[in-house]
C-alpha positions as CSV (number, residue, x, y, z in Angstrom):
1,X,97.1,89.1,81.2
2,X,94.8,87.9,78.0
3,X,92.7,91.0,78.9
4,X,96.0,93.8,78.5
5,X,97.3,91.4,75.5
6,X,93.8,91.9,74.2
7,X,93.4,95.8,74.7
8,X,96.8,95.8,73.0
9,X,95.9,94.3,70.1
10,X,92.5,95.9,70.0
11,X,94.9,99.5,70.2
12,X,97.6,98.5,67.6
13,X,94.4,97.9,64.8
14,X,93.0,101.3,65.7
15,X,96.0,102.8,65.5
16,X,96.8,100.8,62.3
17,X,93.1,102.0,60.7
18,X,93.8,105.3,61.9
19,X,97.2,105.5,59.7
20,X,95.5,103.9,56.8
21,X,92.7,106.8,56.5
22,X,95.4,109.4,57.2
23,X,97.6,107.9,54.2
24,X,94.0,107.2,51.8
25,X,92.9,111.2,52.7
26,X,96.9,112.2,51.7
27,X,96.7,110.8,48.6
28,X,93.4,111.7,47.4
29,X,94.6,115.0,48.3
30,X,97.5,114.7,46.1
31,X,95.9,112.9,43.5
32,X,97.6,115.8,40.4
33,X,100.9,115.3,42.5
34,X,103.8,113.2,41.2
35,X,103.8,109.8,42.3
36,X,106.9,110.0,43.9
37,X,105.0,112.9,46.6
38,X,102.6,110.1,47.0
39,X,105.4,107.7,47.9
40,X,107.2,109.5,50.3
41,X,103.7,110.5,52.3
42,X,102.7,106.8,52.4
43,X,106.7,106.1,53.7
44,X,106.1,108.2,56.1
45,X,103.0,106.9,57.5
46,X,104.2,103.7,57.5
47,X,107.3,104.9,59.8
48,X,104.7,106.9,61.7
49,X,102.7,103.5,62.3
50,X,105.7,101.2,63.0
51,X,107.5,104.1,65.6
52,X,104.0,103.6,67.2
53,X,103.3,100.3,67.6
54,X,107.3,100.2,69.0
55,X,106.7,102.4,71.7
56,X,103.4,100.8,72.4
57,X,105.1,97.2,72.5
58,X,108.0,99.3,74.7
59,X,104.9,100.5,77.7
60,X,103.5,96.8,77.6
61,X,106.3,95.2,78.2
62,X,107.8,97.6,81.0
63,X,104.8,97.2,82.7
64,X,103.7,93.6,81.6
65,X,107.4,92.2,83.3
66,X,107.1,93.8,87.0
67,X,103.0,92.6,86.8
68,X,104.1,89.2,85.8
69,X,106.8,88.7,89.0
70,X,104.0,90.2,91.3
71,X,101.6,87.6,90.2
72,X,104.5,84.8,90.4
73,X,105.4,85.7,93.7
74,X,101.7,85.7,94.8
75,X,101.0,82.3,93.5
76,X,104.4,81.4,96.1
77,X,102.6,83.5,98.9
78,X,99.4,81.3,97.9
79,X,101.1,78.3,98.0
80,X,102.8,79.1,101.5
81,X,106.0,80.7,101.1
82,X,105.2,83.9,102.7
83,X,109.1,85.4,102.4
84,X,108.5,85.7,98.3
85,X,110.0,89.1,97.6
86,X,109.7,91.3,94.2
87,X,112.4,93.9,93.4
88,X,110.1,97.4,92.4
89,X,110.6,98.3,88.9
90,X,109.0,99.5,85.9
91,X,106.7,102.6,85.5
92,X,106.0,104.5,88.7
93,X,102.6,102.9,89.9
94,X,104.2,99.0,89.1
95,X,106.7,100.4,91.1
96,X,104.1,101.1,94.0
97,X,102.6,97.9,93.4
98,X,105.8,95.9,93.9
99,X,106.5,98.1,97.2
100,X,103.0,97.2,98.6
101,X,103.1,93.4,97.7
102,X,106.3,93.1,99.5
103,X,105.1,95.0,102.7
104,X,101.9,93.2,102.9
105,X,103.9,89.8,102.6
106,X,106.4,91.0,105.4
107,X,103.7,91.2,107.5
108,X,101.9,87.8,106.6
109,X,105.2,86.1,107.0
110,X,105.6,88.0,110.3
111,X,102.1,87.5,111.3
112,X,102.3,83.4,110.6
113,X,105.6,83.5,113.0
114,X,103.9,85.1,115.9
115,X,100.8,82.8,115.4
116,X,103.2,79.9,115.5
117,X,105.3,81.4,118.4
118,X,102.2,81.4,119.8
119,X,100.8,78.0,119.8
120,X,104.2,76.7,120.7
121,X,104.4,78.6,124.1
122,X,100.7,78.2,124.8
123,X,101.3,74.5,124.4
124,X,104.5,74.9,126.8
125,X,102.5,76.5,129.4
126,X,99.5,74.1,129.3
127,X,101.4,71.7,130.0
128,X,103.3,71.4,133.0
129,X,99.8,72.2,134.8
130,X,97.7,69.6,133.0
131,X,101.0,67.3,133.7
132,X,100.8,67.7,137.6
133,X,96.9,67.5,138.0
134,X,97.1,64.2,135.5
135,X,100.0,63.0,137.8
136,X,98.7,63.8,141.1
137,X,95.1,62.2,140.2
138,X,96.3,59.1,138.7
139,X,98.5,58.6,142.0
140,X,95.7,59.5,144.0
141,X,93.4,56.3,141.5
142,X,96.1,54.0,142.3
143,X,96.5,54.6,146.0
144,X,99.8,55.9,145.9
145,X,98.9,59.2,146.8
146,X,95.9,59.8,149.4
147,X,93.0,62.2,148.5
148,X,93.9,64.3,151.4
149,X,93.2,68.2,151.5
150,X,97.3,68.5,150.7
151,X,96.6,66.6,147.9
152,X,93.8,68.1,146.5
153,X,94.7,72.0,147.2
154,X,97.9,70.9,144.9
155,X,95.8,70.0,142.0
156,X,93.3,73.0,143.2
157,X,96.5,75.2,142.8
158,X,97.4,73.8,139.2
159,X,93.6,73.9,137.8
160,X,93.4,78.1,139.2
161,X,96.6,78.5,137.0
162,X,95.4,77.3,134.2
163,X,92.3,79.4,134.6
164,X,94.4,82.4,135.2
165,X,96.3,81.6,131.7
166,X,93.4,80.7,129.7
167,X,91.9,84.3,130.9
168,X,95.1,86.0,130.3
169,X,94.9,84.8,126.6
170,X,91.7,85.7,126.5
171,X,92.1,89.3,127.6
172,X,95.0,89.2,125.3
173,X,93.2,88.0,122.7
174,X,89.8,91.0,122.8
175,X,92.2,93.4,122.8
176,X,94.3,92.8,120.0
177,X,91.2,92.8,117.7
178,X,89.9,95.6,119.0
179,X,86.9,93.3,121.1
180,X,87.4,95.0,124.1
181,X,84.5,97.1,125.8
182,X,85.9,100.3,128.2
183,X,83.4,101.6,130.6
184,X,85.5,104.7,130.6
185,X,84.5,107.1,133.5
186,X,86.4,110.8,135.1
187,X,89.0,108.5,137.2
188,X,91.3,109.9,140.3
189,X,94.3,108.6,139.2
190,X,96.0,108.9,143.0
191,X,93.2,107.4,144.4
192,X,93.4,104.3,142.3
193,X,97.2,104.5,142.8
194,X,96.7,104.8,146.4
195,X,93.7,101.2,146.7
196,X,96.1,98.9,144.6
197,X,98.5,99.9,147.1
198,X,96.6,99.5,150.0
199,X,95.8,95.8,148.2
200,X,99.4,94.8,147.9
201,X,100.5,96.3,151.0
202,X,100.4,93.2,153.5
203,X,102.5,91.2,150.5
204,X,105.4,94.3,150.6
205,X,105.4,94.0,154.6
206,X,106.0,90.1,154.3
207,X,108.5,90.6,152.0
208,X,110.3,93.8,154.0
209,X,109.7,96.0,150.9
210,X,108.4,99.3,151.7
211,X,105.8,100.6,149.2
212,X,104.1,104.0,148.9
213,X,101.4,105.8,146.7
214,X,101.7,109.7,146.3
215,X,99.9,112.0,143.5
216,X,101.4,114.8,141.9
217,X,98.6,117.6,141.5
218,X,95.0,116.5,140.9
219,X,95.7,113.7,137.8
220,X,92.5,112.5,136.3
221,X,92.1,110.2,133.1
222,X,89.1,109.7,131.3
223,X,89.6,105.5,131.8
224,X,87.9,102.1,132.4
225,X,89.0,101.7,136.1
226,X,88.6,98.3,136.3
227,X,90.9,98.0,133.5
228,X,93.4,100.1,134.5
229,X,93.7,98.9,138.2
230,X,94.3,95.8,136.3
231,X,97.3,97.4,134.9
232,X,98.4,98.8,138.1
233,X,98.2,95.7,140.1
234,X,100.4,93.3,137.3
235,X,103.0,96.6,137.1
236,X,103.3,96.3,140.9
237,X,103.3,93.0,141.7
238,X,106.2,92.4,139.2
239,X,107.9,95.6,140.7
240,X,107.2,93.8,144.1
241,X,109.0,90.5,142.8
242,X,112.1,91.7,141.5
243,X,112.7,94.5,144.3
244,X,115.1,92.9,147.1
245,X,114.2,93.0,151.2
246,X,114.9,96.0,152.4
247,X,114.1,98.2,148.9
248,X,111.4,100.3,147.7
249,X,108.5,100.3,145.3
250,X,106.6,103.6,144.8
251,X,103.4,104.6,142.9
252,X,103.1,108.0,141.4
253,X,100.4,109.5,139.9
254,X,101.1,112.9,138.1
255,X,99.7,115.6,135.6
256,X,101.3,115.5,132.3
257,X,101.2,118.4,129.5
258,X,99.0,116.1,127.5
259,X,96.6,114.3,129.8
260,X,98.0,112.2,133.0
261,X,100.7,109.6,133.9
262,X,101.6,106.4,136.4
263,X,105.1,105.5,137.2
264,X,105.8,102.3,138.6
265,X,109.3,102.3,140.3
266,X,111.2,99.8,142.2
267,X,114.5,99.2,143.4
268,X,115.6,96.2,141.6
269,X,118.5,95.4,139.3
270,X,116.9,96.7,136.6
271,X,116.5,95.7,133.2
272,X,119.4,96.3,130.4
273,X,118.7,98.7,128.1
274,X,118.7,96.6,125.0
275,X,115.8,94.8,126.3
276,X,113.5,97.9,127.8
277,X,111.6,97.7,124.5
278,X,111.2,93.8,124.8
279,X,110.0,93.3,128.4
280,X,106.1,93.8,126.4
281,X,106.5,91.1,124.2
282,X,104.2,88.4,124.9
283,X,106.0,85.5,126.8
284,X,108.9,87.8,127.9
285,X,110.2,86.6,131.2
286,X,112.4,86.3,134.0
287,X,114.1,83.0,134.6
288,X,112.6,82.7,137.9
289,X,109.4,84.3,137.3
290,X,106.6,81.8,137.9
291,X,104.1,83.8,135.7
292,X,102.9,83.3,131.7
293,X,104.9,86.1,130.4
294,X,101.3,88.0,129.3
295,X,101.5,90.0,131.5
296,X,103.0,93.0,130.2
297,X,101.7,92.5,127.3
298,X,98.5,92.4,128.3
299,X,99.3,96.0,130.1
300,X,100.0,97.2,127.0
301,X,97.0,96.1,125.0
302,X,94.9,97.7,127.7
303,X,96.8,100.8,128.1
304,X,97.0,101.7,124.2
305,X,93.0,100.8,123.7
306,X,92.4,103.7,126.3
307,X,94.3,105.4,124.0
308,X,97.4,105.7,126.0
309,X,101.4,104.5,126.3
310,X,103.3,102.7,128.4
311,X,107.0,101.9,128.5
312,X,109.7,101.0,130.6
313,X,113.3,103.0,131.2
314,X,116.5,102.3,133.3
315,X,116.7,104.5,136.9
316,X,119.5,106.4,137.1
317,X,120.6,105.2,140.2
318,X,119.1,101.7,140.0
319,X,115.8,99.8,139.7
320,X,113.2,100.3,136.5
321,X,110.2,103.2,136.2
322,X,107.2,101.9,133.8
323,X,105.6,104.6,132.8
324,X,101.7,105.0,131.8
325,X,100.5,107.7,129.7
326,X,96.9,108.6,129.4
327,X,95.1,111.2,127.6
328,X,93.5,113.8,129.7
329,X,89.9,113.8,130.3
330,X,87.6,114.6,127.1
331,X,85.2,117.7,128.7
């Protein structure tokens, strides 16, 4: 602010100068003219000089005012309220800059609520684990409980999901910052539809749920498959949970105009359309889903750093289809 007050000033006396010469090389001009000639050029001038310096203190201030509530609201933002807000006015580009303070502080302010979100749910789901081992060791120190191999594989269980969390977050965590490494290779898509499959196969015959792989053409995907049979195997074992005895959960790998696709349907309730978009969100969950709510949105981080899409739509008759887009192989 000192330095535009400054370059204002600095303009006004040049401008000032300027008018004086103008005014001294008019009247030497002159000089065998009446003085009253002589006058009216120097009344001039001076109304030259003052219009200027008018519309010069006009431009400072239109554009000193918006600057000034930008660099108030940033001091709030730098203070910690991150939902400080200016209203865009002014010339076009303070304009601009008001539009561009407010998006970046939209997205700081959202930004610090997922962060908290976050740490509060990450929190949550340490917890109960880290309560059970603590409660089941402490019994077994104080002899209510015996270190038999019942007791033990119960805090075995609890310590594997917490080690099954911890690497969720992880993975979650490389791919949002763009960490993660793809060994991307030509992929069959139906024969990686057609192994995870043949892995969860003996958990759909327990659970009298018959599931099938088929392929649709030849689909290939230029792909980490590693990373993508990750993908495969959270898609159906949730497809597996949900889906009732008796119901179906089929693998489909297709051809698509611009590369390849997966589809994941089962014949489950289905979710409600309002919350199709939300089912990705991290810590989205059943109520009787036993799992961290990643998982889906780890599926998603995956699937867009290959490039790719995924998303989740209502069956006509009855049952959800996620569907995973990939781009076709790069020749």
């Amino acid at each position: 602010m000192r330095r535009v007050a400054l370059a204002v000033v600095v303009l006004l006396v040049l401008l000032f100068a300027a008018v004086f010469l103008a005014v001294v090389a008019a009247t030497s001009a002159l000089g065998d003219v009446a003085g009253w000639t002589r006058g009216l050029v120097g009344v001039g001038a001076l109304a030259v000089f003052v219009g200027a310096i008018w519309l010069v203190a006009r431009s400072v201030r239109r554009m000193l005012g918006p600057i000034g509530d930008v660099l108030e609201a940033a001091e709030r933002v730098a203070d910690g309220d991150y939902s400080a807000r200016v209203e865009p006015h002014g010339p076009r580009e303070v304009r601009r800059l008001g539009r561009t303070f407010n998006e970046m502080t939209a997205r700081i302010e959202a930004s610090d609520g997922e962060r908290r979100r976050l740490l509060a749910d990450v929190t949550h789901e340490l917890r109960t684990p880290l309560s059970v081992v603590q409660g089941n060791l402490e019994g077994i120190v104080d002899g209510v409980y015996a270190a038999d191999e019942e007791r033990i594989g119960i805090v075995l269980d609890e310590t594997r999901l917490l080690a099954r969390l911890l690497d969720d977050l992880q993975t979650l965590s490389t791919a949002d910052s763009g960490g993660l490494r793809l060994a991307r290779e030509d992929t069959d898509l139906g024969a990686l539809a057609a192994d995870v499959v043949a892995a969860f196969t003996p958990r759909a015959q327990a659970a009298a749920i018959r599931l099938s792989a088929a392929a649709d053409g030849a689909p290939r995907a230029d792909v980490d498959p590693f990373r993508l049979r990750q993908v495969l195997e959270n898609l159906v074992a949730n497809a597996l949970r949900v889906t009732p005895p008796a119901g179906e959960v089929a693998v489909t790998a297709a051809e698509a105009e611009s590369g390849a696709e997966i589809m994941v349907s089962d014949t489950g309730p289905g979710i409600p359309e309002d919350e199709l978009e939300a089912v990705f969100d991290r810590y989205t969950r059943a109520a009787d889903s036993g799992g961290s709510g990643l998982g889906l949105a780890i599926a998603r981080s995956l699937v867009e750093a290959h490039g790719g899409t995924i998303s989740a739509e209502r069956r006509d008759e009855r049952g959800t289809t996620v569907r995973v887009r990939l781009p076709a192989v790069d020749h």
